[in-house]
Structures are given as C-alpha cells and as structure tokens.
N, C-alpha and C positions, 0 to 999 in steps of 0.2 A: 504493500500500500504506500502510495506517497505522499511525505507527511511535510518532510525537511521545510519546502519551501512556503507550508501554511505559516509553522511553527515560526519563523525566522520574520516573516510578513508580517505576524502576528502582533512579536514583541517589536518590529520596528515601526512599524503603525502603530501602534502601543506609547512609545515614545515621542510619536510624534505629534499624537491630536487624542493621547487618552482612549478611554474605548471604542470611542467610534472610530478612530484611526484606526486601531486594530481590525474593528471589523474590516475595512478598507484594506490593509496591509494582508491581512489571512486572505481574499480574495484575491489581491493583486500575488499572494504567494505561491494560489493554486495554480495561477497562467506561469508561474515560472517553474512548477511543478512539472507540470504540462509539458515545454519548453526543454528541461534536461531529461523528460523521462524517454523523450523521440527515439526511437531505434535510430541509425545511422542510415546510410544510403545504401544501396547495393553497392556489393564491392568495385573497386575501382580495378580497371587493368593497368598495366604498367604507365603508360602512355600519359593517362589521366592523374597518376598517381604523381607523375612528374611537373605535369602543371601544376595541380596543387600546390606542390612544394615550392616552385618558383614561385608560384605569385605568389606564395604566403613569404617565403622568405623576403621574395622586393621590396613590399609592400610593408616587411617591418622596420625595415631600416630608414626607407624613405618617409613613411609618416611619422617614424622617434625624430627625426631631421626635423620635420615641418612642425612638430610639438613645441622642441625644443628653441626652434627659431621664430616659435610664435609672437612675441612680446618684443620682437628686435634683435634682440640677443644671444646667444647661446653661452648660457655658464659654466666656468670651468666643471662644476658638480657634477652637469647634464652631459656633457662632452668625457668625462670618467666615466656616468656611468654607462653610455655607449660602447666607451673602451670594458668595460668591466662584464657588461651581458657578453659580449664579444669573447671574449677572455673566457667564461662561466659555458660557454658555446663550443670552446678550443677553435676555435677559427685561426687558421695560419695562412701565410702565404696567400696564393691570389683568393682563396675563399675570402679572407681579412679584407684585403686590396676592395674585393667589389662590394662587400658589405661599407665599408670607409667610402667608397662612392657613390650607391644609395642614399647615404646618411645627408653625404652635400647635394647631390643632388633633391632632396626632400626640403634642403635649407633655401634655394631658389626662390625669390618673391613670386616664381612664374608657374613653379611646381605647381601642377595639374595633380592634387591631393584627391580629390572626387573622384577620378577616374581611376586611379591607382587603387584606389579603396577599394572601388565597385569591382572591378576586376577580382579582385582580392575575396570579398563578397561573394561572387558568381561560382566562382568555384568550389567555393569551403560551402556553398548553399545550406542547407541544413545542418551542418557537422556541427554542432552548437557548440563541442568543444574546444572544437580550433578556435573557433571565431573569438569565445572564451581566454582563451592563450594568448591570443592577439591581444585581446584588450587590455589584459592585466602584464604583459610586455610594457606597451605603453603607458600605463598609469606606474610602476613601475620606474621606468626611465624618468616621467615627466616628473614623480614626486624624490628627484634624485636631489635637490636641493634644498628637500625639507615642508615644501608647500605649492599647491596648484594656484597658479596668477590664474587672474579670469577668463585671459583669450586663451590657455590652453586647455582652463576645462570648458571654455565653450567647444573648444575642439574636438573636446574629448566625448562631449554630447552628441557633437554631430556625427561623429564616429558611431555613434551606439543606433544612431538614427538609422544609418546606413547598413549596419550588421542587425540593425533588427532589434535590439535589444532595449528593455524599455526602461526608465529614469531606475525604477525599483531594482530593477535587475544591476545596472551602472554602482547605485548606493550599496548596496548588498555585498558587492563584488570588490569594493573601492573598501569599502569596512574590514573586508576579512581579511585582503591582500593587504592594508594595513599591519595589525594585527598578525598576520602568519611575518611579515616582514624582522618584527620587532621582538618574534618569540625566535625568530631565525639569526636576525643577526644583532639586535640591542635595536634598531633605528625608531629612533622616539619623535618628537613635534622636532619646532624650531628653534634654534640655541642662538643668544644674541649675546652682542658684548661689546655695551658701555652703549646700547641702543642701535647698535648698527647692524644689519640682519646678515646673516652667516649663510655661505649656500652650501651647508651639507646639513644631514639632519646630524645630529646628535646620539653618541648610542647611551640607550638606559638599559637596565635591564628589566627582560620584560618579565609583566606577572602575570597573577593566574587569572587575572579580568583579560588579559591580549590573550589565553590562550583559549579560553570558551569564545573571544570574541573573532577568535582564526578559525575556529569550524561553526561558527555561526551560531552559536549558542548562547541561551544565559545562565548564569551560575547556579540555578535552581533545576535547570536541567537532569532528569532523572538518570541513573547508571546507562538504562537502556537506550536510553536517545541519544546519551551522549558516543554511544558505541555504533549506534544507527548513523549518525552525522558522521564519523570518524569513516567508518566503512564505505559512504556513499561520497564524500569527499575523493575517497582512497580511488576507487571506480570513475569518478569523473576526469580525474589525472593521469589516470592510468598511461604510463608511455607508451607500450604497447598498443592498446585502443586508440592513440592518438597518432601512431606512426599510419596504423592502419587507415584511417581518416585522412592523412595525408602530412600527417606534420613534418619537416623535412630533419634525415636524422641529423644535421649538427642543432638542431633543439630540443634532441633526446635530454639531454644533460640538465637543461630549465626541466624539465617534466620530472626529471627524478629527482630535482631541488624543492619541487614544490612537493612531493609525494614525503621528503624527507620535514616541509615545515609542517604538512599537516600531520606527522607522526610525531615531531617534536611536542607538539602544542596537545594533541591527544597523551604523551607519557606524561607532559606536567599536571597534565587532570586528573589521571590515575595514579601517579603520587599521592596528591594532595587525597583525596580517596582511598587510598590506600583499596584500588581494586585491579 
C-alpha cells in the first residue's frame, strides 16, 4: 500500500496552514504517491539507452552552468562544487574536458536552457527517477554556497515545471536532500563573519531532527514507518534500477552516495532507538 507520500504531505501541510493544510498536503501526497509508484517504461534497447544517457549527462552540466551563472556571477563555492560532483563522478581526461565545457557553455547569456531541458525531458519521459536525480544534482550544486538567490530558485521552479514535477514534490525533495546532505557530510545554513556573507555552507554536525528529516519523517514516526520510509527510499535510488532507466554509468557513484546518506541517517535513528 502506499503511504510514504500521504504521511510526509500530511505533516508538511500540517506545518504549513494547521489542519486544513494537512488535509491539502495528504492529498497533494497521494499525487506524489501516485507519481513514484509508476512502473518504469519498457525496456530500452541499446540505442535508446545511449540517448538517455547523453542527454541526461549534457543536460546536467549545462543547466549547473546556467544555475550557477544565474545572478551574474559564478562563485568560487559553485565552481568547487562542479569540480567536486565531477570528482565524486571520477570523470578524467576528455570525459572531464567535455563535462568542463557543458558547464561554460550553460554559463552563455544565449544558452538555449528550455531546449536542452526539454530534450533532456523527452527522453527520461516517465523515468521519474532520473528526472529525480537530475533535480537534486542541481539543487545540490546550486545550494553549494550555503543558500538559493531568487533567480536561481526561480530557475529551479521552472525546471520542475518542465520535468513535471509539482511545487510539493520540489519542497519535499529540497527538505530531504537538505537534511541527507548534513547527516552526510556536517553542511549546515549560512556562516557569516563580522556581517559579510561566506559562500560555503558551514559544517555542523548533524542531529537526529536532519536524520528523520532525510527520509522524510517526523520524530514521532513509529518503528515500522520508519523502516517502511528507509526501504522505499533504498528502492527509489537504487543504482541498478536507475542504470536501467538510463542513468549514464559515470553517475553510478552519486547513486551509491545517496543510497549510503539515506542508510547513514536510517542507522542514526536506530541508534537513538536502540532497534
């Protein structure tokens, strides 16, 4: 039966407008219920499985580019962490080279970002995963410096618009990848000093509100949801099911990073539980 994305609708509607939110939030949770419980597409042949993987991989590097270069700028934090997914990816040699020119070329005030997206889109159609992977790449990259400026989470909207994906689903997704981030590697808010604003985050360590709040849970969550949320997490990231879908393998390595925060953030809970 699926529950995950009532429960999670539930309490964030809950949060946000009191009961009646809730109701609102449990509704909007079953469309997103709905949404990851899709079977996948028939299998792809070779042929297809290659496109996939191109335009997913073009299409990440060029839109971290046009995130990043949103506001005018590109900050040294944002430009690390492109080196650093890179890096986390084992990209060498010309692999490196054409991801590094993606990246500039996404930074163009002319870059045609809609098109590349859509592409991007067309292929991954249904795979809700990929599409998934993609977004939290980008959120991700974009919140390498601690915090989202407003033209890049407008950007980041418009992205969701285009993959389909609806504001609830965005929030949900932006909350956890948070959350698995800072149970993963310390990365906290924004750290300033003497009033002037710092472009990395901060590392704290994280507690056990970041690691219910990495699989989507709240601290009152009972044994068995919490092991229900852990398992169905486990299942959506799956590398394997996601290679299969198309994800190209040098971002095997992301999928097994993410598989390892949402196991981190499940052992901190069964500690503290002692189950």
């Amino acid at each position: 039966m699926s529950w995950l994305g009532k429960m999670l609708g539930g309490a964030f509607g809950f949060l946000l407008g009191g009961p009646v939110g809730a109701v609102f939030g449990t509704a909007m949770g079953h469309q997103y219920d709905r949404s990851t419980g899709r079977s996948p597409d028939r299998r792809m042949n070779r042929a297809e499985v290659h496109e996939v993987q191109w335009e997913f991989f073009a299409a990440t590097f060029q839109i971290m580019g046009h995130i990043a270069k949103a506001d005018g700028r590109v900050s040294e934090a944002e430009i690390a962490a492109a080196k650093r997914i890179m890096l986390r990816m084992e990209l060498t040699g010309d692999m490196r080279k054409h991801a590094v020119r993606l990246f500039e070329e996404g930074k163009h005030a002319d870059f045609a970002w809609e098109s590349a997206l859509e592409k991007c889109g067309q292929v991954c159609h249904k795979r809700y995963g990929l599409k998934r992977v993609f977004l939290e790449i980008q959120l991700e990259a974009a919140l390498a410096d601690g915090a989202l400026r407003p033209r890049q989470e407008q950007l980041l909207l418009q992205i969701c618009d285009q993959l389909k994906f609806s504001r609830f689903e965005y929030h949900l997704l932006r909350a956890a990848l948070e959350a698995q981030l800072k149970v993963a590697f310390g990365w906290g808010g924004q750290h300033t000093n003497q009033g002037e604003r710092n472009t990395s985050p901060y590392r704290a360590a994280p507690s056990l509100a970041d690691a219910y709040a990495a699989l989507g849970l709240k601290s009152s969550a009972g044994n068995e949801e919490v092991k229900r949320a852990y398992r169905k997490l486990l299942s959506q990231h799956h590398p394997d099911k996601l290679v299969a879908n198309g994800l190209p393998a040098e971002m095997v390595r992301l999928a097994n990073e993410k598989t390892q925060q949402i196991r981190k953030a499940y052992e901190m809970i069964c500690e503290s539980r002692k189950i």
